[in-house]
C-alpha positions in Angstrom: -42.1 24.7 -101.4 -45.5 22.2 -101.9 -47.9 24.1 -98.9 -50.2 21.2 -97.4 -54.0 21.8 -97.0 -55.7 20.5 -93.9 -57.5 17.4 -94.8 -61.0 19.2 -93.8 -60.1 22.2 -94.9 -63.2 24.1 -95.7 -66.0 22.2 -93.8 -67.9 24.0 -91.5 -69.2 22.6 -88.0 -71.4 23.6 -85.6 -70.9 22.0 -82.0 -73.6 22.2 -79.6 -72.2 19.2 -77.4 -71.6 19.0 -73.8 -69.3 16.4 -72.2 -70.2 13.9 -74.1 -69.5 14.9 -77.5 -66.4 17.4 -77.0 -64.1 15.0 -78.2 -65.8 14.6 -81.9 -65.3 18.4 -83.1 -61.6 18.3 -81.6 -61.2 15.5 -83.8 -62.9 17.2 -86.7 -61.1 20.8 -86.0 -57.4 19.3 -85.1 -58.0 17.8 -89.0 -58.6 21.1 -89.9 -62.4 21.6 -90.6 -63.5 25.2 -89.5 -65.3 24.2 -85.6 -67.5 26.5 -84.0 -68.2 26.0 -80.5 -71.4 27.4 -79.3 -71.8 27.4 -75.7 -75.3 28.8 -73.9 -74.2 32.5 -72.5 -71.9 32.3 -69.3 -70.2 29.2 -70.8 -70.6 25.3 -70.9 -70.7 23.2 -67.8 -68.3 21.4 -69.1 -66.2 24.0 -68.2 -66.4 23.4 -64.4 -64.5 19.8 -64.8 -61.5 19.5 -63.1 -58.4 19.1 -62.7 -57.8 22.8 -63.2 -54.8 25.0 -64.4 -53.2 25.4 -61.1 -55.2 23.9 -59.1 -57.6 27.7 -59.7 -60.9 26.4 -60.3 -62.2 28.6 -63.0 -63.9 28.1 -65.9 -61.3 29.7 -67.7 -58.6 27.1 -66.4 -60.1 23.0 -67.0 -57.6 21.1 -68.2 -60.8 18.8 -69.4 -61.7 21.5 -71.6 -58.5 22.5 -72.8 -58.1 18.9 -73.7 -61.5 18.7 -75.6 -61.6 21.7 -77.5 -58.6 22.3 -79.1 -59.5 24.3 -82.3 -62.3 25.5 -82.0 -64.2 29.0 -82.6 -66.3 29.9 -79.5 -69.5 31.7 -79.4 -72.4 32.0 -77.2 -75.5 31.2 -77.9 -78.6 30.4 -76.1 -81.1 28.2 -78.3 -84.2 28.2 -76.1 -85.0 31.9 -77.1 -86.6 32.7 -80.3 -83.9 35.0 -81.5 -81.0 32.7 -80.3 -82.9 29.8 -82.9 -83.0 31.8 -85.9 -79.4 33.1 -85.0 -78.5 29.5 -85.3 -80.8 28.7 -88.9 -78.6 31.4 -90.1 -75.0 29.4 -88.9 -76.7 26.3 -90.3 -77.3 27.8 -93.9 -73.3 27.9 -94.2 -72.9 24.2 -92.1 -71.6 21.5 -93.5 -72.0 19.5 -89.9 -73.8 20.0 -86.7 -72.8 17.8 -83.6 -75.4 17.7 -80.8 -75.3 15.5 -77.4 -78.9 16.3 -75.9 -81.4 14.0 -75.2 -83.4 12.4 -78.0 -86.0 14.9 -79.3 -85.1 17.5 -77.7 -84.0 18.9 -80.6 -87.3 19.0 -82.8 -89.2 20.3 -79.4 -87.3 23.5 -80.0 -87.6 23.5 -84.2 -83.6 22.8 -84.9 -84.0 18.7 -85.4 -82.9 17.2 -88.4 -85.9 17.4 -90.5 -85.8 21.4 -89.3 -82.6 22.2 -90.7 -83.0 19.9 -93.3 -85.5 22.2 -94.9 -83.1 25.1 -94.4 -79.3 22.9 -95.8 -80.9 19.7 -97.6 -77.3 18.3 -97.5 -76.7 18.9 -94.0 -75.1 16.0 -91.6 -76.8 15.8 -88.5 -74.8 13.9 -85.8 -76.4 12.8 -82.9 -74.2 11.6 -79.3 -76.4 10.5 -76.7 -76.0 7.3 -74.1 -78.3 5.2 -75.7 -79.4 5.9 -79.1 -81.8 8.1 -80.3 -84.1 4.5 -80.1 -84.4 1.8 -78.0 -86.1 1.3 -74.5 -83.2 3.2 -72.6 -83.0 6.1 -75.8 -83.8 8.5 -73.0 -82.4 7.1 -70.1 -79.7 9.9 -68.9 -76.1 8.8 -68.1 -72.5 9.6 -67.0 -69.6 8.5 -68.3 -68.9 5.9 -65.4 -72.7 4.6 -66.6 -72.1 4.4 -69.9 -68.8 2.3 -69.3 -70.6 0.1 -66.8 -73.7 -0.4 -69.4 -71.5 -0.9 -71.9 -69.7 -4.1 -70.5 -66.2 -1.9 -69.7 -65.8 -1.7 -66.6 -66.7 -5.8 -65.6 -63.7 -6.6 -67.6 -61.3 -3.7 -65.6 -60.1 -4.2 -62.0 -57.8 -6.7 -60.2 -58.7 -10.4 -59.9 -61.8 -11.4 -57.4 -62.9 -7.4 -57.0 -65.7 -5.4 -57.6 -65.7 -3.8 -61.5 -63.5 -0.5 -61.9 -64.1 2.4 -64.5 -60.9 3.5 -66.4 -59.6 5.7 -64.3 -60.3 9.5 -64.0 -60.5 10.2 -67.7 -64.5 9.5 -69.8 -63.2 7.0 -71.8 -66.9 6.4 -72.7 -67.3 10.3 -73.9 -63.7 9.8 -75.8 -65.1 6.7 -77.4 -68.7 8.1 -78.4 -66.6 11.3 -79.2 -64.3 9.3 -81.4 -67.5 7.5 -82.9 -69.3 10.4 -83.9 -66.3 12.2 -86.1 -65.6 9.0 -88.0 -69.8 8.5 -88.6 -69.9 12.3 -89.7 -66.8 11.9 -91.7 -68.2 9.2 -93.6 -71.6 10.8 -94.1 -69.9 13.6 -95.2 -68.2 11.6 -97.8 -71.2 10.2 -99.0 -72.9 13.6 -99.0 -69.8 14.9 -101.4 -70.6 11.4 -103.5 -74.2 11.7 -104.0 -75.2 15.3 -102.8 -77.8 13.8 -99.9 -77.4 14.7 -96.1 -78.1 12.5 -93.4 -78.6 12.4 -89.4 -75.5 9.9 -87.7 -76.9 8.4 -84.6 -74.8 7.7 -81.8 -74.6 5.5 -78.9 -72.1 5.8 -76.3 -73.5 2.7 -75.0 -73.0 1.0 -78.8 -69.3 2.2 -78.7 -68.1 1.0 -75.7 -69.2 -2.4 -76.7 -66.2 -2.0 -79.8 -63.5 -1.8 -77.4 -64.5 -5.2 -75.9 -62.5 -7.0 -78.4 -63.5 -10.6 -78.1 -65.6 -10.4 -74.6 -68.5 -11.2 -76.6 -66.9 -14.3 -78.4 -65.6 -15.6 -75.0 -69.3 -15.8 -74.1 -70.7 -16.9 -77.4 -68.1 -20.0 -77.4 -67.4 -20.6 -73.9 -70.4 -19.4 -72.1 -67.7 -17.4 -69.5 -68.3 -13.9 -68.9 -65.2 -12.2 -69.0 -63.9 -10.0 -66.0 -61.4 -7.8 -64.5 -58.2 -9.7 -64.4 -56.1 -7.0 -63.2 -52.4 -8.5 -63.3 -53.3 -11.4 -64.6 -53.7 -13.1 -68.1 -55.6 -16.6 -67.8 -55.8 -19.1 -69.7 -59.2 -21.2 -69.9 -58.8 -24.7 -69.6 -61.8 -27.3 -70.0 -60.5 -30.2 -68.0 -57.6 -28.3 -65.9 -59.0 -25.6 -65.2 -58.4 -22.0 -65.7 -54.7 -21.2 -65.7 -53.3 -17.4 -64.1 -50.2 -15.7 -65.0 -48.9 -12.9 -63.3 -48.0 -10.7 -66.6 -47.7 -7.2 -64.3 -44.9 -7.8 -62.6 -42.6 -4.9 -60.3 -39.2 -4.2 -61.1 -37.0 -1.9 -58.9 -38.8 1.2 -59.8 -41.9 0.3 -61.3 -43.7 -2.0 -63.1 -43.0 -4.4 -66.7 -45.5 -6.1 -68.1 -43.8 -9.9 -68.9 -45.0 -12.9 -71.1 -43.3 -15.7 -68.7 -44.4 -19.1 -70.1 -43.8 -22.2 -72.7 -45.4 -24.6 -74.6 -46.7 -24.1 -77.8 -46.1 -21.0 -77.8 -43.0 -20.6 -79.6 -42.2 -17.1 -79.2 -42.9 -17.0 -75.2 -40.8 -19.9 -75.0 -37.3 -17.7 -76.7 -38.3 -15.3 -74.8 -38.3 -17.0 -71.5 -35.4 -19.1 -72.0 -33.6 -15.4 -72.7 -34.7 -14.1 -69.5 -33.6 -17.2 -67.4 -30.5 -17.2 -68.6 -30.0 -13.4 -68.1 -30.8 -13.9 -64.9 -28.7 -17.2 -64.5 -25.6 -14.7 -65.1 -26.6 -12.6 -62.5 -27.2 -16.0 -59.6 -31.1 -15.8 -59.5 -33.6 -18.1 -61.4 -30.8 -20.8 -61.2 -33.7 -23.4 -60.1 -34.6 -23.1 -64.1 -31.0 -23.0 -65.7 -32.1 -26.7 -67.6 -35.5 -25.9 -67.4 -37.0 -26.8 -71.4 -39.7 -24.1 -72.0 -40.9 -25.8 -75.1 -41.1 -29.6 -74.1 -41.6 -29.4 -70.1 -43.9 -26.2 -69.6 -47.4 -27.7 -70.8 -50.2 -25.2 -70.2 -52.5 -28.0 -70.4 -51.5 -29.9 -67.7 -49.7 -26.6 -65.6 -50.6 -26.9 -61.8 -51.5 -23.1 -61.0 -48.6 -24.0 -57.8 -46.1 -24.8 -60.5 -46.9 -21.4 -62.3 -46.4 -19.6 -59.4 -42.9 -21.1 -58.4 -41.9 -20.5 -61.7 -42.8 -17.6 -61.8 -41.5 -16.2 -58.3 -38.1 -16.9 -59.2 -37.9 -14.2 -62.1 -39.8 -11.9 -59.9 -36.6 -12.4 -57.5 -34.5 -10.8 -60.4 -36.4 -8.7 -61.9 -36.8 -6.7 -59.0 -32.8 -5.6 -58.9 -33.2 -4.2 -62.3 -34.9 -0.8 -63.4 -37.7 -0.3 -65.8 -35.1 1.1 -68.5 -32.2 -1.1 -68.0 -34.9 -4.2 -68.2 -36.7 -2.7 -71.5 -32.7 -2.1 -72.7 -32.1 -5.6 -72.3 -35.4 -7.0 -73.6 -34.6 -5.7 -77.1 -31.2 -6.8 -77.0 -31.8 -10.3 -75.7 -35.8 -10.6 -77.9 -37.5 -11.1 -74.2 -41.5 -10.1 -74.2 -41.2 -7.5 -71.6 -42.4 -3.5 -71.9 -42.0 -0.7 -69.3 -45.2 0.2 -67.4 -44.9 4.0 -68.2 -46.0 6.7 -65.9 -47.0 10.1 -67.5 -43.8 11.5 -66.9 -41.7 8.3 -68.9 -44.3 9.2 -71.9 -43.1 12.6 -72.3 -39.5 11.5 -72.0 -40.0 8.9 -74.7 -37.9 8.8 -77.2 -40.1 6.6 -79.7 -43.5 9.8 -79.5 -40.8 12.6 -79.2 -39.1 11.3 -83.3 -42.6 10.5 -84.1 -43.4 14.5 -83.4 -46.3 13.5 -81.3 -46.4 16.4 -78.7 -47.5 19.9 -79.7 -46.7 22.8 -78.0 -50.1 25.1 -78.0 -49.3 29.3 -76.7 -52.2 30.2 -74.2 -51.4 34.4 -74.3 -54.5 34.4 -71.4 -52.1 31.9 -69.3 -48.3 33.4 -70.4 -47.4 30.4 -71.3 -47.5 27.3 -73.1 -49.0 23.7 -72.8 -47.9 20.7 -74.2 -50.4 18.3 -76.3 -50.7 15.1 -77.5 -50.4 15.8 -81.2 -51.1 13.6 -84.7 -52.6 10.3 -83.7 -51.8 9.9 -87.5 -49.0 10.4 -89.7 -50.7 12.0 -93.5 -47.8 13.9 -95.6 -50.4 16.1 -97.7 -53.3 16.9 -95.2 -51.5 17.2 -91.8 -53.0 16.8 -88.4 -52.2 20.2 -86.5 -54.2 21.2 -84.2 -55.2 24.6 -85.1 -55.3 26.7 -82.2 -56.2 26.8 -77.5 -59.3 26.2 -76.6 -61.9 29.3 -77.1 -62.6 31.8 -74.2 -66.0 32.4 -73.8 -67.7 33.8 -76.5 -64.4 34.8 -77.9 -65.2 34.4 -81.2 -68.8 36.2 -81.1 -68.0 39.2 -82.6 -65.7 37.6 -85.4 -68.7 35.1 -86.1 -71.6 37.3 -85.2 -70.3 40.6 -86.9 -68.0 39.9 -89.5 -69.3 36.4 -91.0 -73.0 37.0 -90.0 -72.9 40.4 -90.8 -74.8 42.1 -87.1 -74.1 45.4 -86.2 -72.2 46.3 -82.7 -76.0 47.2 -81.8 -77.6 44.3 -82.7 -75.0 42.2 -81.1 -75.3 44.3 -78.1 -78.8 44.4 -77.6 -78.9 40.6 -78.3 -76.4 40.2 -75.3 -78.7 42.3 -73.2 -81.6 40.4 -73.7 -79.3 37.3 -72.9 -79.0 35.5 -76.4 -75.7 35.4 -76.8 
């Protein structure tokens, strides 16, 4: 039987982030590289995030860092203190990566910046999360997540119709994404280290990587000279002479919400799938206003009074609120209509599509007596698996495995460097 290797199998990384970078060494430890958390002694801040295990707020128990710190090594370490820096030259000497989220400089103030450690692990990949940059007129400008999503042009384009700007909900996308940023920069400077044997520090904005999920936001003003905003429900379409156009395309059903591509024209596919729904409908008594109604030839988006839109429009609402979420996606594949379930959190564990894909992983927690389900491979790779590796560390749970058997410390040593408040 062929055994698989993790893809990182055998890179080393040392991950000093707080909130802001947790994501990147999940990423790089759930593809197997050998993550060691290193958290100032008593544990990270990060730690106090809610929601918590039970409702027990504990540092023990965030689900937020659970989440982010999926295999991972913890130790702690605290590298203000003399002895807690050279602890951490001597980690770095067996580093392939280090991932830090302070504030620009901070770094060199205490002697453990790039060019620092560079002297110590020429080849070493310094990666960098911060808000802004490590330059820039705002490099060290502080921020939260909700800032860095409102900076980064996020949260104008979220929200309903007509209302103020919205973040994304309770989770940091902008961490996630600067997270997500910072293991694919490493990865690649890693590759280039392995190609031509030179290290290099990967800078990264939270700020910059917001803007990539903007998708064409910038183009739209570029072109049309419209800022784009939070259209909620509602897909528009700009018209020069008519003026902008706004479909409904979140639509509820019975016990939910679909999201619907109701409409004609040129748009071939929209059309089929339209005429589908109307005459599903037809069978059923509603929508009968539309039962001759030519999608392709009669509904002109050019010309489409926004009145029109609406009637249209109200009379599949009429129908599709008798029908459920499933029995509506059932027939939408049968029939080739452009309709999709609105999933809650509880119809994404259920799914049937991410359950054969083998997305979820089941992770033991022995502290807990139990087991918590995770979002598993984001990716599908036959010979270096995604897995994550193992629960999120205690803290310090790894300091005598790291400190003792890897950095070879006595019990006294480690003891007395506890006392004094080191580790």
């Amino acid at each position: 039987m062929t055994k698989h290797h993790a893809l990182l199998d055998g890179v080393r990384v040392l991950d000093l982030t707080d909130e802001k970078g947790l994501f990147c060494g999940k990423v790089l430890g759930d593809f197997g590289a050998n993550v060691i958390k290193i958290e100032r002694p008593g544990g990270d801040p990060a730690r106090n995030i809610g929601p918590f295990y039970k409702d027990i707020p504990d540092p023990e128990k965030s689900l937020f860092w659970f989440a982010t710190n999926t295999s991972k090594r913890g130790i702690t370490l605290n590298i203000e203190f003399p002895d807690g820096q050279e602890l951490f030259r001597k980690l770095v000497e067996e580093a392939d990566i280090v991932v830090e989220s302070f504030a620009p400089g901070y770094m060199d103030c205490i002697g453990l910046g790039y060019a620092d450690l560079k002297s110590i692990k020429p080849d070493i990949i310094f990666t960098s999360i911060t808000p802004f940059g490590q330059t820039g007129p705002y490099a060290h400008y502080q921020a939260t997540d909700l800032v860095g999503a409102a900076m980064g042009g996020m949260a104008r384009i979220l929200g309903d119709l007509g209302r103020p700007p919205v973040r994304m909900g309770a989770d940091p996308q902008s961490y996630f994404h600067a997270g997500l940023q910072g293991a694919l920069g490493s990865m690649m400077a890693y590759y280039h280290k392995e190609m031509t044997g030179v290290g290099q520090q990967v800078d990264v904005s939270m700020q910059d990587a917001v803007e990539l999920t903007l998708m064409n936001a910038v183009e739209i003003f570029e072109i049309l000279k419209a800022n784009l905003v939070g259209l909620g429900q509602f897909f528009v379409s700009v018209r020069p002479q008519a003026g902008p156009l706004f479909t409904r395309t979140v639509v509820p059903c019975k016990d939910g919400y679909v999201t619907l591509m109701f409409g004609g024209g040129a748009f071939a596919g929209s059309s089929q799938s339209s005429r589908a729904l109307v005459d599903w409908a037809n069978t059923e008594g509603y929508a009968l206003e539309m039962k001759y109604y030519d999608f392709p030839t009669m509904w002109d988006n050019a010309t489409l009074t926004q009145q029109d839109s609406d009637t249209y429009n109200s009379y599949i609402a009429k129908f599709l609120m008798t029908k459920t979420k499933v029995k509506l996606y059932e027939e939408a594949v049968k029939r080739g209509i452009l309709l999709s379930p609105c999933a809650t959190f509880e119809d994404v564990l259920q799914n049937a599509q991410l359950e054969a894909r083998g997305l979820w992983e089941t992770v033991e927690h022995p502290e807990l007596g139990e087991s918590i389900r995770y979002p598993g491979a984001p990716v599908k790779m036959k010979e270096t698996p995604w897995k994550i590796q193992r629960r999120a560390p205690l803290i310090g749970e790894h300091n005598e495995e790291v400190y003792e058997k890897e950095l070879g410390l006595s019990k006294e040593q480690v003891a007395i460097l506890k006392a004094n408040g080191v580790i």
